[in-house]
C-alpha positions in Angstrom: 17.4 11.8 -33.0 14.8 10.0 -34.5 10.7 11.6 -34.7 9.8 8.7 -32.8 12.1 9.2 -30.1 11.3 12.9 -29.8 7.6 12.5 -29.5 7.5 10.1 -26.5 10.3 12.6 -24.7 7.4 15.1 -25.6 5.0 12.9 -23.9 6.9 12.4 -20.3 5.2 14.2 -17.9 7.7 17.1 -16.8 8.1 18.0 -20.9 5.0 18.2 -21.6 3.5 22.0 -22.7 7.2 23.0 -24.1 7.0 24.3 -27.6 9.5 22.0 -30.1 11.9 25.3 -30.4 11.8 25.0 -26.5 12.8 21.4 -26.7 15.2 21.4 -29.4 17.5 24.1 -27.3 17.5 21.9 -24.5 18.6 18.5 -26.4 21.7 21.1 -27.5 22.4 22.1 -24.2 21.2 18.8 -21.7 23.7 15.3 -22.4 20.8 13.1 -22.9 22.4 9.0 -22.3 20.3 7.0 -24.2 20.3 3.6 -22.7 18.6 -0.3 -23.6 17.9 -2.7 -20.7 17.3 -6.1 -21.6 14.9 -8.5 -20.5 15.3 -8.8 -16.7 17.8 -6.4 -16.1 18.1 -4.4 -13.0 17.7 -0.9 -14.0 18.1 0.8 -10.6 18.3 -0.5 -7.0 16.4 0.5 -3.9 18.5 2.8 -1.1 21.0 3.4 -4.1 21.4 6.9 -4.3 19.1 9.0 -6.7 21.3 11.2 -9.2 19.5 10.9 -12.9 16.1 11.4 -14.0 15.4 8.1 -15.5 12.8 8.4 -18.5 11.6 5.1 -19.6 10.0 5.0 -23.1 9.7 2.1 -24.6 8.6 -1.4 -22.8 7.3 -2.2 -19.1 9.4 -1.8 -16.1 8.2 -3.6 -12.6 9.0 -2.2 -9.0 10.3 -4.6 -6.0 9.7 -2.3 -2.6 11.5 -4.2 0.2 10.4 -3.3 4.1 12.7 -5.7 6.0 11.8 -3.9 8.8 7.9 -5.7 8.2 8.9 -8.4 5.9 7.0 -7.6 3.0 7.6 -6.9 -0.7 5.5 -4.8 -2.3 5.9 -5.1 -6.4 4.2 -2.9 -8.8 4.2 -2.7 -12.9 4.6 -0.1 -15.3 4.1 1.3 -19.1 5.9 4.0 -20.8 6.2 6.6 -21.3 7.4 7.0 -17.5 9.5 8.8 -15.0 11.2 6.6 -12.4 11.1 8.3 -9.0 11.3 12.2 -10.1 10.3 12.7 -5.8 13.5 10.8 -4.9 16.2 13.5 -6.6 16.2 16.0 -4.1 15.6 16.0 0.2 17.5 14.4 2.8 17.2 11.1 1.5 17.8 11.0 -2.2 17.5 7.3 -2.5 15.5 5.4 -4.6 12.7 3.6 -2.4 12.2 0.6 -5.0 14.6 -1.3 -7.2 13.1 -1.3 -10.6 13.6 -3.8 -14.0 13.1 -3.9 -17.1 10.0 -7.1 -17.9 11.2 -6.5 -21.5 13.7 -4.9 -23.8 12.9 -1.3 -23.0 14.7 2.1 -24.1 15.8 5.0 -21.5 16.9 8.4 -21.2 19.0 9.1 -18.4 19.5 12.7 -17.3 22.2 14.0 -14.8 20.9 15.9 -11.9 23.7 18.9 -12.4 21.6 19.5 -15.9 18.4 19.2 -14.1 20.0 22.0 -11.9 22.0 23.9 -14.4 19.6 23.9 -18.0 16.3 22.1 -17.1 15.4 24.8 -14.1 15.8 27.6 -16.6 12.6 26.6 -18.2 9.8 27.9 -16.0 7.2 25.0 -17.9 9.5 22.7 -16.6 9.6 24.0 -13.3 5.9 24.2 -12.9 5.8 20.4 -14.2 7.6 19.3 -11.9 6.1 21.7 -8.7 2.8 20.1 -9.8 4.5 16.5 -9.9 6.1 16.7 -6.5 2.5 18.6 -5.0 0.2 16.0 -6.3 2.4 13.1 -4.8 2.4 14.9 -1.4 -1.1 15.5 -1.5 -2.2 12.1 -2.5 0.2 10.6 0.1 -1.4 13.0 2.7 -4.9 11.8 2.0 -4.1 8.3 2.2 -2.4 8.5 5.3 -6.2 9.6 6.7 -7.5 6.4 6.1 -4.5 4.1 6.8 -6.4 2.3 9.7 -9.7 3.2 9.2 -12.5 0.7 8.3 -13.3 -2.9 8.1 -10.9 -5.5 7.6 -11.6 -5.2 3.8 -10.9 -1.4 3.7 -7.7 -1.5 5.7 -6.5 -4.2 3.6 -7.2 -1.8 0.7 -5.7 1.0 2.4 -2.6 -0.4 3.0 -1.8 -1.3 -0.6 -2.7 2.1 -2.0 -0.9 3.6 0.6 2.4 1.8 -0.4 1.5 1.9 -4.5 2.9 4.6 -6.5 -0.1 3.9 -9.4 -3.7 3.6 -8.0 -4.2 0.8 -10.5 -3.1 -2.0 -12.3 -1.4 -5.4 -11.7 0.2 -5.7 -8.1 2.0 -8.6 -6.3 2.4 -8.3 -2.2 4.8 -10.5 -0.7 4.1 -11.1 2.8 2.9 -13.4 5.4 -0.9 -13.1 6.9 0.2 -12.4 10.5 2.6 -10.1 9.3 -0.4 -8.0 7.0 -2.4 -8.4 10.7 -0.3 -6.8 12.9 0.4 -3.8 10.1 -2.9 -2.9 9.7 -4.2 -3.4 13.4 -6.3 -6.6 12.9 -6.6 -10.2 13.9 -5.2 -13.3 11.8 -8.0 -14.9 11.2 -10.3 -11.8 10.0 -7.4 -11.3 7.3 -7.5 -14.8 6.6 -11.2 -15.1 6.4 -11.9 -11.6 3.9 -8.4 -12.8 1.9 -10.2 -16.0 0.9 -13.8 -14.2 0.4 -11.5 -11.7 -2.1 -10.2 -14.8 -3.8 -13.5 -16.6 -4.3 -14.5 -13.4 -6.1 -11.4 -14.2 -8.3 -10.4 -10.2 -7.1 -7.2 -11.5 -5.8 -4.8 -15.3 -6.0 -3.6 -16.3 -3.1 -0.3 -18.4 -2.6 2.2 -19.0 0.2 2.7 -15.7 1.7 2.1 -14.3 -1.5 -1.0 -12.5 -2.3 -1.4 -11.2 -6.1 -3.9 -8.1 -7.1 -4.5 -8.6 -10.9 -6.4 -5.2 -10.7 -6.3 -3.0 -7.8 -8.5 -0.2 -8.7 -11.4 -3.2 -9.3 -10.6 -4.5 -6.2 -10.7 -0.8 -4.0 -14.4 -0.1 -6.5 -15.8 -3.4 -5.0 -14.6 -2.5 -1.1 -16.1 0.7 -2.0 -19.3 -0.9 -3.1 -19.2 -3.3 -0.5 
């Protein structure tokens, strides 16, 4: 395996803090699939069931979360080094909650859950990486859920975003109609209409048929905070 590739395996979160004699024992032990996607490829597919720890290394990777329930689409980007859904291998519903794809020609390791179970466990910094990984989601999802209605129309449009994000910031897209985003986050039409279009004059979001495109989310949340 090349030094390249051995560094950014170092650099995922739930390796990170294992010694290289540490690592090299696993990579003799754990069947490591090493895996391209090309350009627009589906990588995994929401509600299909979660058995690998996907590490994405090289490349960008979007998200497409689908509530058909609410008819919205949430869609999210992001950079390696990355770990899709580590949350979604274990519980009563190992599923992944998004499908995911590759936005360019990207390189993967995919790991089997049975060596998650069998080798990976063994290694108590990999245990406590992935403790802290699953505890810091729950937490963050716990606070969020505090605030989910709470506020202005501006703040629980924020809110509802970062609720449903997996990555505080960045480039997000939310697919949905403006009566739809009303009724979710307890609020009249025409206030969402009216703050949408006062967002978009501040060129903090684009707005399009029921499409509504955050080039910055943590720039839009700091000037609803400032507000």
């Amino acid at each position: 395996m090349e030094v390249s590739m051995y560094d950014k395996l170092l650099l995922l979160p739930l390796f990170q803090g294992l010694g290289k004699e540490d690592f090299t024992a696993i990579l003799e032990k754990v069947k490591l699939h090493f895996q391209k996607y090309a350009k627009g490829s589906c990588i995994v597919r929401q509600n299909d069931i979660c058995n690998n720890l996907i590490f994405i290394l090289q490349g960008w990777i979007s998200s497409d979360s689908a509530d058909n329930e609410h008819h919205y689409v949430l869609k999210e980007r992001f950079e390696a080094p990355c770990v899709i859904e580590p949350y979604s291998l274990f519980g009563m519903q190992p599923q992944y909650t998004a499908s995911y794809y590759a936005l360019n020609d990207i390189n993967a390791v995919i790991v089997n859950k049975s060596y998650i179970l069998s080798e990976l466990s063994k290694y108590e910094i990999f245990q406590l990486n992935y403790f802290n990984l699953l505890s810091n989601r729950a937490q963050t999802v716990y606070r969020k859920l505090w605030n989910a209605h709470i506020g202005n129309t501006y703040e629980k449009i924020v809110n509802f975003l970062q609720l449903r994000c997996t990555n505080p910031a960045g480039e997000k897209e939310l697919l949905i109609r403006m009566e739809d985003l009303a009724s979710l986050i307890d609020d009249t039409r025409i206030n969402v209409s009216k703050v949408l279009n006062e967002l978009k004059d501040l060129n903090l979001i684009q707005l399009s048929r029921k499409e509504i495109h955050i080039p910055a989310l943590e720039k839009l949340a700091d000037y609803i905070k400032e507000k």
